[in-house]
Structure formats: C-alpha cells, structure tokens
Backbone as a ProteinNet text record, in pm:
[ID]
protein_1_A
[PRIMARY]
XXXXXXXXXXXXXXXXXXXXXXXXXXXXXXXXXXXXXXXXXXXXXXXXXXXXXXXXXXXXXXXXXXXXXXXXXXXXXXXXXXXXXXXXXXXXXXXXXXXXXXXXXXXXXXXXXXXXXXXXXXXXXXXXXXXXXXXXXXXXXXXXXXXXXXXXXXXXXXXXXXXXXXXXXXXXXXXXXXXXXXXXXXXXXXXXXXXXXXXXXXXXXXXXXXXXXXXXXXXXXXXXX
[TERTIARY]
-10965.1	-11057.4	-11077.6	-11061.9	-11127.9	-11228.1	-11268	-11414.5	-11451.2	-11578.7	-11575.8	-11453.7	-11396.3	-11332.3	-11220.4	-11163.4	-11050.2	-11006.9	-10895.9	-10843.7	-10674.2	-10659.1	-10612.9	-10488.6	-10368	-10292.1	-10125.8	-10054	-9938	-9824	-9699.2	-9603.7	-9464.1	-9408.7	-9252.6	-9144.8	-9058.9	-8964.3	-8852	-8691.3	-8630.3	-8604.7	-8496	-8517.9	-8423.5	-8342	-8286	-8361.8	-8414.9	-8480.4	-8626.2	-8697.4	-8829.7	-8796.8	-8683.5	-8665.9	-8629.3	-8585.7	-8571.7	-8712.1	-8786.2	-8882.4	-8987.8	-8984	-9056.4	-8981.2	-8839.1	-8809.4	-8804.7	-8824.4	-8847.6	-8989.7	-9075.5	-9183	-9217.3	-9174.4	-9181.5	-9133.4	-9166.9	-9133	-9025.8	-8993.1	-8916.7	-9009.4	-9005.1	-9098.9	-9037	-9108.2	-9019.4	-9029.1	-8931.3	-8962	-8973.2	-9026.7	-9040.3	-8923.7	-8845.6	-8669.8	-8631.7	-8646.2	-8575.2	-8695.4	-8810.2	-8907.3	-8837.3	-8862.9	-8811.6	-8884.5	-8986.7	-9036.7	-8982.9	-8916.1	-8887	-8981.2	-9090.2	-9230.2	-9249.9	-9289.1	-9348.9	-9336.3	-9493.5	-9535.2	-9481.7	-9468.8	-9430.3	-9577.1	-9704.9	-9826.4	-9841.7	-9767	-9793.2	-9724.5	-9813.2	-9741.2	-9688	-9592	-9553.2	-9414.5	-9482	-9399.6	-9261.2	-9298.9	-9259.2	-9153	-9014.1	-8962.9	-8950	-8996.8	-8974.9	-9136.7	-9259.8	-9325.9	-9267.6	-9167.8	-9155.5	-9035.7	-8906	-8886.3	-8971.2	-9081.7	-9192.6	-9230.5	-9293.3	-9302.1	-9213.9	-9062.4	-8956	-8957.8	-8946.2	-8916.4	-9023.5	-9182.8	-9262.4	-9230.5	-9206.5	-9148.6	-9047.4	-8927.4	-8865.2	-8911.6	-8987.8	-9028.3	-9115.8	-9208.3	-9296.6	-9182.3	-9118.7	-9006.2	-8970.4	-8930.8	-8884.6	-8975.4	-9116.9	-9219.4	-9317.7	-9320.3	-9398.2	-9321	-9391.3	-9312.8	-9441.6	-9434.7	-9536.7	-9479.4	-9602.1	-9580.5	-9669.7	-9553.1	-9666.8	-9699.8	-9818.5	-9901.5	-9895.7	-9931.1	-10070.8	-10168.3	-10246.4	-10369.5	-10386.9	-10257.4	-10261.2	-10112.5	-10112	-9967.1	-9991.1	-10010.4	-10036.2	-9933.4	-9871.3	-9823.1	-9661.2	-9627.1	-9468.9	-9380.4	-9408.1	-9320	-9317.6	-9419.4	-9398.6	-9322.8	-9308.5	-9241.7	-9092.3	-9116	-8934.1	-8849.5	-8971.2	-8858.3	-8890.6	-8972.6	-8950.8	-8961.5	-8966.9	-8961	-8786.6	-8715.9	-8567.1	-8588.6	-8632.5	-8653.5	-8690.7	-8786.7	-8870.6	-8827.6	-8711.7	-8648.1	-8663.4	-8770	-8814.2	-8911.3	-8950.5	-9106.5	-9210.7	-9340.7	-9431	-9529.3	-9500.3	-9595.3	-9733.3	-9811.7	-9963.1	-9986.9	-10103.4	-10149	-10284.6	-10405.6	-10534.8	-10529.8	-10538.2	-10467.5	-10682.8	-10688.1	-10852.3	-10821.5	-10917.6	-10937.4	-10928.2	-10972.3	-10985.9	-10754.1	-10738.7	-10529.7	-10485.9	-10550.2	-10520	-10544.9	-10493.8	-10503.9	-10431.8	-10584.5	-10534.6	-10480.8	-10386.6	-10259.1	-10359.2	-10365.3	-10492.9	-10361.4	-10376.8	-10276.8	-10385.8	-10269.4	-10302.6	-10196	-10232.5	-10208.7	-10067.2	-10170.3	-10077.8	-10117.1	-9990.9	-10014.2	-10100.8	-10145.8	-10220.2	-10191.6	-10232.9	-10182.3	-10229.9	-10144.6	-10157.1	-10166.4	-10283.3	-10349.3	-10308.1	-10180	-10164.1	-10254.4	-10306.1	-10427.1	-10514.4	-10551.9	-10686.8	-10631.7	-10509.1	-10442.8	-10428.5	-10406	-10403	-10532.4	-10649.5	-10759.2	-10847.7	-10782.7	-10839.1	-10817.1	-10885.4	-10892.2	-10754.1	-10747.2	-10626	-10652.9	-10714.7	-10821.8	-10783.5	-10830.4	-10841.6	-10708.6	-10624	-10503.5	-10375.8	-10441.2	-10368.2	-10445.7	-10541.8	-10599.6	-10525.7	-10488.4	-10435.9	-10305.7	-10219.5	-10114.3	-10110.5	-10241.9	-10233.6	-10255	-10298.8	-10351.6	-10243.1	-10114.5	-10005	-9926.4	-9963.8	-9869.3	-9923.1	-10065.5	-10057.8	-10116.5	-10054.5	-10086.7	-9940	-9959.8	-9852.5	-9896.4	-9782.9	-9797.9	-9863.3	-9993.8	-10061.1	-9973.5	-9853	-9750.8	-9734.8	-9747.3	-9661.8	-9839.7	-9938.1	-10073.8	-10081.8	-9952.3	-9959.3	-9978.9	-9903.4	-9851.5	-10029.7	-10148	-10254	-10231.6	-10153.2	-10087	-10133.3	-10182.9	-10238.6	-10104.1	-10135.9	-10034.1	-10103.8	-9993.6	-10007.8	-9931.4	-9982.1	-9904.6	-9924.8	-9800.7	-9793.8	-9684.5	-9698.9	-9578.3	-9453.8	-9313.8	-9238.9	-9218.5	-9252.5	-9234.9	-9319.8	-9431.2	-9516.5	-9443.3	-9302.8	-9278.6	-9125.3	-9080.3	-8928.2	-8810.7	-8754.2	-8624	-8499.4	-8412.8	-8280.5	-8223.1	-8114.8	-7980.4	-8060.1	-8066.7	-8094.2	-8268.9	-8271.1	-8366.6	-8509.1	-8658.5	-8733.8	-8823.2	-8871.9	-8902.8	-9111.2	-9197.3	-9306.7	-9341.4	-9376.9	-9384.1	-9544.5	-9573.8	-9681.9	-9774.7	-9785.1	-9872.9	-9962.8	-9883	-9932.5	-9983.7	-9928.4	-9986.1	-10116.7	-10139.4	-10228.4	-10166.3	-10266.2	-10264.4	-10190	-10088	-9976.8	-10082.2	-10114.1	-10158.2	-10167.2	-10043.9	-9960.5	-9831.9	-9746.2	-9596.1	-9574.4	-9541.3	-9556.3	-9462.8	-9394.9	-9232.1	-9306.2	-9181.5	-9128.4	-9156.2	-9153.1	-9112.9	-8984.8	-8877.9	-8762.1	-8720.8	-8739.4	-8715.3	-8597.1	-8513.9	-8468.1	-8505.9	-8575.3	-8629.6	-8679	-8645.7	-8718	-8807.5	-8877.5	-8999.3	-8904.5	-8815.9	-8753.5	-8687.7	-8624.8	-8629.5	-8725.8	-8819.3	-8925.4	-8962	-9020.5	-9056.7	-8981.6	-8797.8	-8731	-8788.4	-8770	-8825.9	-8919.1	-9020.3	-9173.2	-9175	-9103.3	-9134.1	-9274.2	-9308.3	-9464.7	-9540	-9540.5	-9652.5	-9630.7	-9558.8	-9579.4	-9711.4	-9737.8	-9861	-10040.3	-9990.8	-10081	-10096.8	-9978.9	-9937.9	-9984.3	-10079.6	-10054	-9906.7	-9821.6	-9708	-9784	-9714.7	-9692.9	-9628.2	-9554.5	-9516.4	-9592.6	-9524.6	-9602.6	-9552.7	-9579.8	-9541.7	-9566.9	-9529.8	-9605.2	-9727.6	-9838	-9942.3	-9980.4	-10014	-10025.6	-10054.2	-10182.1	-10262.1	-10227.3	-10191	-10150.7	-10036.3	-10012.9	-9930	-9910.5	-9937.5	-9965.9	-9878.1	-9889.1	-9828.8	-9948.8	-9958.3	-10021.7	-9950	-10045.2	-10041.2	-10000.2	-9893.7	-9828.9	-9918.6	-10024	-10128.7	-10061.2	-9917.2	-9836.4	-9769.2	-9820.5	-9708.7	-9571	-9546.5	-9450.1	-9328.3	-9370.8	-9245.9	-9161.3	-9204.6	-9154	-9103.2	-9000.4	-8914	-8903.2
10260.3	10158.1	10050.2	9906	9825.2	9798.2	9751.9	9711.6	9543.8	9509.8	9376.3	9306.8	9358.5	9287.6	9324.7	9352.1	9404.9	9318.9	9296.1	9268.6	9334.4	9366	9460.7	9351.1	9304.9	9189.8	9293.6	9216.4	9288.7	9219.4	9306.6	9237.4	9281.9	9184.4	9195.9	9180.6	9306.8	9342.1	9387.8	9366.8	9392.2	9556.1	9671.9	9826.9	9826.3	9763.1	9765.1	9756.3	9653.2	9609.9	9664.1	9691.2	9778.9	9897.8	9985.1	10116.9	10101.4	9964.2	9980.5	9913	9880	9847.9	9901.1	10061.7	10162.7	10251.6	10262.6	10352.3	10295.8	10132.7	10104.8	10056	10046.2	10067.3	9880.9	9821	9674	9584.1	9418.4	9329.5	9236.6	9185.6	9061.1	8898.2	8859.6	8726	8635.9	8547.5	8453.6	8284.2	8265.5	8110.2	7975.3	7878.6	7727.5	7697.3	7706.7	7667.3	7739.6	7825.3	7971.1	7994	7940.7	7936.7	7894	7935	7891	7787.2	7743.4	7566.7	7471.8	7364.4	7286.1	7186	7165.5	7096.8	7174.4	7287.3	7324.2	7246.3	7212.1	7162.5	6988.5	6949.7	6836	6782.6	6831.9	6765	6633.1	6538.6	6437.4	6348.8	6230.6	6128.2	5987.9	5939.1	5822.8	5712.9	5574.5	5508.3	5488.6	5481.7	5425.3	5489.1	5484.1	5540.6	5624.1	5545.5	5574.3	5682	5712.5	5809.5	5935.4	5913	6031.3	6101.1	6040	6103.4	6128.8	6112.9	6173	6311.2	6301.7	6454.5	6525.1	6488	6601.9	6660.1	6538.1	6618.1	6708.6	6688.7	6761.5	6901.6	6906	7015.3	7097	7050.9	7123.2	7203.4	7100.9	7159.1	7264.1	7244.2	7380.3	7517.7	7449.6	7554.7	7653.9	7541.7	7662.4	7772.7	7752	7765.6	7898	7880.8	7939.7	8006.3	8182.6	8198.1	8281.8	8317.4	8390.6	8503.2	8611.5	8710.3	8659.3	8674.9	8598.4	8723.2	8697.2	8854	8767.1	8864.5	8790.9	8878.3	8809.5	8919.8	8990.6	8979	9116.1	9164.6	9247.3	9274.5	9280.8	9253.6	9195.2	9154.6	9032.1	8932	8956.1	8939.5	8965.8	8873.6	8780.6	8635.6	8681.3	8744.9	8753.9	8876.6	9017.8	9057.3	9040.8	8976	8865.9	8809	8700.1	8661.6	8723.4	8788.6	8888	9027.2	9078.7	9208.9	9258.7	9157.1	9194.7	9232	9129.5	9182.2	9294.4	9349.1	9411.6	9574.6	9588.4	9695.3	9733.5	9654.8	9638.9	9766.6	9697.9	9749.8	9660.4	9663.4	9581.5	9723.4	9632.8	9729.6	9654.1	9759.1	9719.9	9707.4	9668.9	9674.4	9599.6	9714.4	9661.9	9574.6	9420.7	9353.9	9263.2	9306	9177	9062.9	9067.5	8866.7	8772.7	8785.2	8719.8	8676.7	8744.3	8721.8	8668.4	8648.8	8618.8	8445.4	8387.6	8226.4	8187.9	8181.2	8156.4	8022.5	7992.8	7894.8	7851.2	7672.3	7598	7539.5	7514.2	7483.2	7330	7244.1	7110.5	7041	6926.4	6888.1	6762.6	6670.6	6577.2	6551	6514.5	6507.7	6399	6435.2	6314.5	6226.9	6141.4	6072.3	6049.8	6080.3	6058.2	5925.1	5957.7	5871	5887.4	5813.8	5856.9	5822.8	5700.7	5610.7	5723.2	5772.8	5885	6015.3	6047.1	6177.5	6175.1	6082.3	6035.5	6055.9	6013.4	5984.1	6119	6217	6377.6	6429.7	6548.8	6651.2	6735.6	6841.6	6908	7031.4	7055.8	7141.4	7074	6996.4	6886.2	6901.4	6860.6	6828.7	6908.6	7051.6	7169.7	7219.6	7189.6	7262.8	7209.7	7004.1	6999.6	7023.7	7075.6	7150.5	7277.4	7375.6	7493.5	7438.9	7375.6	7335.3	7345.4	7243.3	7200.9	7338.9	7473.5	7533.2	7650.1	7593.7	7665.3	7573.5	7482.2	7404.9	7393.3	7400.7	7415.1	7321.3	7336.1	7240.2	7354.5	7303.9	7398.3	7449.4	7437.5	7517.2	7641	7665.3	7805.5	7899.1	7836.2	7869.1	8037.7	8061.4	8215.3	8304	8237.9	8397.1	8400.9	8329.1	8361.9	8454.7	8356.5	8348.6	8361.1	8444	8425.1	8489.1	8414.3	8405.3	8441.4	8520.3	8570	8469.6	8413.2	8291.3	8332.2	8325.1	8352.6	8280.2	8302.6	8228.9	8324.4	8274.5	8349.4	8462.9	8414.4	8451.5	8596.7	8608.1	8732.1	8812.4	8794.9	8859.9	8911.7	9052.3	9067	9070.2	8989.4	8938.7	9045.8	8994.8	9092.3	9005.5	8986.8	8861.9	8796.7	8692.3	8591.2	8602.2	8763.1	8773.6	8807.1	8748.4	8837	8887.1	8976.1	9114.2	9160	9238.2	9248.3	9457.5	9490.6	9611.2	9613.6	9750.2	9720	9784.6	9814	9849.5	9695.6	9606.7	9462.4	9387.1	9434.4	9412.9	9433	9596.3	9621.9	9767.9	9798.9	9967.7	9954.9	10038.9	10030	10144.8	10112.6	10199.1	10221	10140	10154.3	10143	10217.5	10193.8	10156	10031.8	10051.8	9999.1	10072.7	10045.9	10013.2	9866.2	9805.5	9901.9	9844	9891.8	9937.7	9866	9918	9979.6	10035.7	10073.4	10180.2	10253.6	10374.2	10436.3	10418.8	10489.4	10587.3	10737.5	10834.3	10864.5	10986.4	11016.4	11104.2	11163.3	11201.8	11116.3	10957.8	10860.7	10827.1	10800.7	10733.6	10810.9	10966.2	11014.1	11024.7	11038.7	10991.1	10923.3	10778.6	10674.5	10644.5	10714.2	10713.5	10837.9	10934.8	11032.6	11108.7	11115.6	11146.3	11063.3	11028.2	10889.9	10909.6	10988.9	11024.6	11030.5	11134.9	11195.3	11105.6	11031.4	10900.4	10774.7	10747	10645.3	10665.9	10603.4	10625	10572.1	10633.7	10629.8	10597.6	10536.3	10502.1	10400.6	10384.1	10332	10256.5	10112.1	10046.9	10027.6	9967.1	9973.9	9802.6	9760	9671.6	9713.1	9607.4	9607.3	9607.2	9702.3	9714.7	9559.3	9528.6	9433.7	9274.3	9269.8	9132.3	9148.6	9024.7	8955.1	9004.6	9138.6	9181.7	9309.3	9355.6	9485.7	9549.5	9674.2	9739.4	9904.2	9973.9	10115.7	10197	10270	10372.3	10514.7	10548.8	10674.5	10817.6	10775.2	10847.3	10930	10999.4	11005.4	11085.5	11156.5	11281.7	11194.6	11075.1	10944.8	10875.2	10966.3	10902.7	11006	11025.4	11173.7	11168
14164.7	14216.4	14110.8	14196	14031.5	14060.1	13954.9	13877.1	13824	13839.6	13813	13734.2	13615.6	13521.2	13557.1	13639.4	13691.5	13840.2	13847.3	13993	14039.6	14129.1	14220.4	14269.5	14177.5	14265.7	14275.3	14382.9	14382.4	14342.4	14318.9	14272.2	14343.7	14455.7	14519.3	14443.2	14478.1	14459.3	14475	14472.8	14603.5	14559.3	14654	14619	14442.1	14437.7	14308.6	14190	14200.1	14056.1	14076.6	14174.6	14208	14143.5	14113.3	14095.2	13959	13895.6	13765.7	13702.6	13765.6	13699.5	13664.9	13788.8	13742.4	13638.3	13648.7	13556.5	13356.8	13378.3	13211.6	13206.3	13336.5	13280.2	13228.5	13322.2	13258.9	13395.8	13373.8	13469.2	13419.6	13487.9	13440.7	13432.2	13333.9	13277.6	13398.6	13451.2	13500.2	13441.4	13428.5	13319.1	13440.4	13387.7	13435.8	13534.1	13478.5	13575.2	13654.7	13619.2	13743	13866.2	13864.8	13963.6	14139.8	14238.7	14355.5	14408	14322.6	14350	14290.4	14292.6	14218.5	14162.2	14250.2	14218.2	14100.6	14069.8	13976.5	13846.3	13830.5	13679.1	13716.6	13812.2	13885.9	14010.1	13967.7	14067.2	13994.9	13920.4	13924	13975.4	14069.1	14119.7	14002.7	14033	13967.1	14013.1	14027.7	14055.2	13963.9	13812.4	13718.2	13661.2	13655.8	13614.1	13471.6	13399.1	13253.2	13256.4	13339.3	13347.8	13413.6	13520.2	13596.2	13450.1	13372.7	13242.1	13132.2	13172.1	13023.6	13124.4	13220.3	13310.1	13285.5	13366.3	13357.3	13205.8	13115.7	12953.6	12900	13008.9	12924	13022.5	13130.4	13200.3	13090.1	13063.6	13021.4	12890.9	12820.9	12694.1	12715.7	12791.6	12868.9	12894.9	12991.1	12983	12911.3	12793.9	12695	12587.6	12610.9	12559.5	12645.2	12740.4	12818.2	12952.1	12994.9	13109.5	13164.7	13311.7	13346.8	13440.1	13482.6	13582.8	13717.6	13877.6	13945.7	14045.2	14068.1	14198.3	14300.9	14378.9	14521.8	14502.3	14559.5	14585.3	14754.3	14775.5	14912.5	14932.6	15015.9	15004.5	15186.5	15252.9	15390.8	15474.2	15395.9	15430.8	15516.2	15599.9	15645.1	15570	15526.1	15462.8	15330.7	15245.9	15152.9	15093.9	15209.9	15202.1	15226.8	15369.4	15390.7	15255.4	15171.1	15124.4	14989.9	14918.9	14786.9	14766.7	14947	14907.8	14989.7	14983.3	15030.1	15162	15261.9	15382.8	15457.9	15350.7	15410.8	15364.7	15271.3	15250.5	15072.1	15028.3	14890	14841.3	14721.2	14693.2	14688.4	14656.2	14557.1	14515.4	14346.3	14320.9	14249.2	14230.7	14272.5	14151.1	14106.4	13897.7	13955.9	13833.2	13839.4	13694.8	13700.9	13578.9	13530.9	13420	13358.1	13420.5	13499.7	13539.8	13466.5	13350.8	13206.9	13199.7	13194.3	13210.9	13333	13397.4	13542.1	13546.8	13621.6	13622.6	13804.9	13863.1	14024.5	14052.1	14125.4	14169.2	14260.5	14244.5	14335.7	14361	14507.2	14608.1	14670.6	14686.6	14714	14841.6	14823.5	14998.3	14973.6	14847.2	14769.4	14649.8	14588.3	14427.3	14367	14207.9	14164	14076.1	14058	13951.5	13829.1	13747.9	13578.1	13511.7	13429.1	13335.6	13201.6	13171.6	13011.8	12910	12960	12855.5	12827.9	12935.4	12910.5	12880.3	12910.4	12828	12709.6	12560.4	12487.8	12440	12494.3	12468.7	12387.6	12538.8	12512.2	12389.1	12387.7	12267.4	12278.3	12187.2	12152.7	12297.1	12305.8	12373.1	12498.5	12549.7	12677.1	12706.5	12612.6	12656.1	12686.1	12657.6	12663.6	12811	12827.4	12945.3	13072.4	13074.2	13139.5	13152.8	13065.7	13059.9	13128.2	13099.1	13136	13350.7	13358.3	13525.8	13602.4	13507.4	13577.7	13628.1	13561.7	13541.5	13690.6	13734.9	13831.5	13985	13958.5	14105.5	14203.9	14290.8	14443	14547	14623.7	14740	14824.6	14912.9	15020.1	15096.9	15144.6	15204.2	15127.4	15013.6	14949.3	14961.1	14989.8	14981.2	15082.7	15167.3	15227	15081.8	14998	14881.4	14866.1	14820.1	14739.9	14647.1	14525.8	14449.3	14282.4	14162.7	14066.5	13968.3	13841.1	13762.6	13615.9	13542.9	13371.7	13313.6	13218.6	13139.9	12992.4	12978.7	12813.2	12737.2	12598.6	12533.6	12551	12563.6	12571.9	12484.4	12330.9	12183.7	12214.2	12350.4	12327.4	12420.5	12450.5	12608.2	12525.6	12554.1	12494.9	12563	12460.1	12468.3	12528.6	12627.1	12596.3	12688.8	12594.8	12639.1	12638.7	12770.5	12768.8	12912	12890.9	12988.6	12903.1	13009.5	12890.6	12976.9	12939.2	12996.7	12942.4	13013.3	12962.8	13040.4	12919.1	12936.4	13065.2	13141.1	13232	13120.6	12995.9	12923.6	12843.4	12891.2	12839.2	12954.2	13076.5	13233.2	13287.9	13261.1	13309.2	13363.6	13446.8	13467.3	13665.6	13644.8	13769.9	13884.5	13974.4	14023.3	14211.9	14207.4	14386.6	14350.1	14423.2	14468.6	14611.3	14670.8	14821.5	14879.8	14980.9	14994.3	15108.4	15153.9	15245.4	15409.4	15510.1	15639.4	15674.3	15616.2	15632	15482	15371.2	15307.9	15331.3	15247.9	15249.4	15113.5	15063.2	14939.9	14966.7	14899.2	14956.2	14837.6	14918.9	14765.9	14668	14652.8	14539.4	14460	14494.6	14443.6	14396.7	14400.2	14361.2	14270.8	14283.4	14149.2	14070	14069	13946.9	13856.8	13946.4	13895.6	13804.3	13868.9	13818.3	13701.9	13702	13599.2	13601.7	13489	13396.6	13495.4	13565	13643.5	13763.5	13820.1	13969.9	14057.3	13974.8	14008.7	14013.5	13957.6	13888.1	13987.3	14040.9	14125.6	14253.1	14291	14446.2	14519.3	14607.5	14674.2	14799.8	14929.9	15067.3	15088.5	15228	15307	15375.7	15433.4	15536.7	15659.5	15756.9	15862.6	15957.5	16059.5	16111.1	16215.5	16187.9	16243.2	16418.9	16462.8	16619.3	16663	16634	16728.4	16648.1	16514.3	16460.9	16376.5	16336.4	16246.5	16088.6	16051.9	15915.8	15894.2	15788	15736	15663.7	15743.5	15704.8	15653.6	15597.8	15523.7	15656.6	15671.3	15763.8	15743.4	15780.4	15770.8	15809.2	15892.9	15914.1	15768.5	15677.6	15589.8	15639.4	15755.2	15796.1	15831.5	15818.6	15881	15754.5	15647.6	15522.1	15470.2	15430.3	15361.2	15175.4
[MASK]
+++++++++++++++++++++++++++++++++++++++++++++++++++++++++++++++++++++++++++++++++++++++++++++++++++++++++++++++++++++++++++++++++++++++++++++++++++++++++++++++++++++++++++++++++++++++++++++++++++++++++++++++++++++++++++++++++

C-alpha cells in the first residue's frame, strides 16, 4: 500500500525486455532523442529562424546530459497497453516511487513563446527550472498516458555500450507484475524471473473490461497457468 510520500505509477513493457528487466532488477534510462515525441523539449513557439537553432541546440545539449524513467499513473488504459505493452502481450510493472523523484508531464493545447531578453535576465536557479519544465510538457493529445517522469543526469544512471540502465533499488520499491490480456507468460516464467522476489511481488493478469473501455485485474486467477 502507499503512503503519503509515496506514489503507485506503472511502467510498459513488451514480454522480452519485461522478463529481463525483472531478472537484472533494473530499467532502461530513456534519453531526449530516442523519445517517441519529437516535440519533446520543443514547447516553444518561434518565428525566427536563428531562435528555433538556439532551441534545437539547447535540445541536443540537454540530450546529452540528462535522461529519464517515464510511468503513468494507471495501468487502465488499452492504448497504452497497445502501443508499450506489445499489444497487449507485454508486462507493466508497478513501483511505489517518493513523490519528491517524480515530476508530472503538464500537457498543453499550444505552444509558448520564448523570451530570451527575460531568460537572460533570470537566476541560475530560474533558469534551470525553466529547463527542468521543458522536459516535461506535451502536446494534450499524448495527455491518455497521465504521464510522470524521473529525471536525472545521465552520469547518475549506468552505462553499458551505448545503453544506460537504472537499478529498481534507485527506483523505488517494485511491487506489481501485471501481464497483458494476451500475454503467454506463465507463472513459472515469471518466478524465474523474479527469483528471491516472487513471493514479494504481487503477480496477476488482466483482462478486458465487461461494461467499458478499460483493462482491468482478471479475479479469475484459474485462467492464468
């Protein structure tokens, strides 16, 4: 159960990399570029050419600087299982993560426009905050995921090849496994997986929702092997 300082968000995954992510016990960082928005870190409007290359370059430099882990705060959703839980044949898994690490994605309608005179103007402080803003605003279309994000420097997240990676002991405490509707994951897979933490994890299946549009918890467990 969480607790005030605690929040309860989930994380999609397709059955491959869901099963390796319980068995090392870690996520994959996701960086600035590899995001499936291309807006991202792009809510500013501008006519001017030589402003819209000061954005992109401060994009990239962000880029290379900063990467995050992204939740929702439900696992509900059919779309969000569609397109990140591998059609529906995935995982997501669950983590009670401090609110205090958490940074909710404010979803907007249209972009705004930048004031360099008065960006300039700001504090070191000021001017990092509006850095940190950029990094979680969206177009109100992506506003189904209800969407909150871990942002960190890459330098705190580990390296391998060219991937970087964050253990769930730096996450927060894992405490759902919840396979897809169409999954084929069975529970002896899964506790492989899970090891020492089986027992710890709540496990289930979901199913689609009788009367609406949602995915809900399958109460059935005898339908899951």
């Amino acid at each position: 159960m969480t607790n005030a300082s605690t929040i309860r968000v989930y994380h999609f995954c397709n059955q491959e990399f869901g099963l390796q992510n319980l068995e090392k016990a870690r996520l994959k960082v996701a960086t600035v570029m590899d995001l499936n928005d291309p807006f991202e870190m792009m809510c500013y409007s501008s006519s001017e050419e030589g402003m819209r290359k000061a954005i992109s370059y401060f994009k990239s430099r962000v880029a290379e600087l900063y990467g995050m882990l992204c939740f929702s705060k439900t696992f509900v959703s059919p779309v969000q299982w569609g397109h990140y839980g591998d059609r529906h044949k995935g995982l997501c898994l669950a983590f009670d993560v401090s609110a205090e690490d958490l940074h909710t994605v404010e979803y907007r309608k249209g972009r705004m426009q930048f004031d360099p005179e008065g960006f300039i103007k700001k504090s070191k402080d000021e001017r990092f905050n509006i850095m940190l803003r950029q990094l979680r605003i969206k177009h109100s279309e992506w506003s189904y995921e209800k969407e909150v994000r871990q942002i960190f420097l890459l330098s705190k997240a580990e390296k391998i090849d060219e991937l970087y990676f964050k253990p769930f002991s730096e996450i927060g405490k894992l405490r759902q496994v919840i396979l897809g509707c169409n999954s084929s994951v069975s529970r002896e897979q899964l506790k492989r997986s899970l090891g020492d933490r089986y027992g710890e994890v709540e496990c289930f299946k979901v199913r689609t929702a009788f009367k609406n549009y949602k995915i809900v918890r399958n109460l059935d467990d005898s339908l899951w092997k």
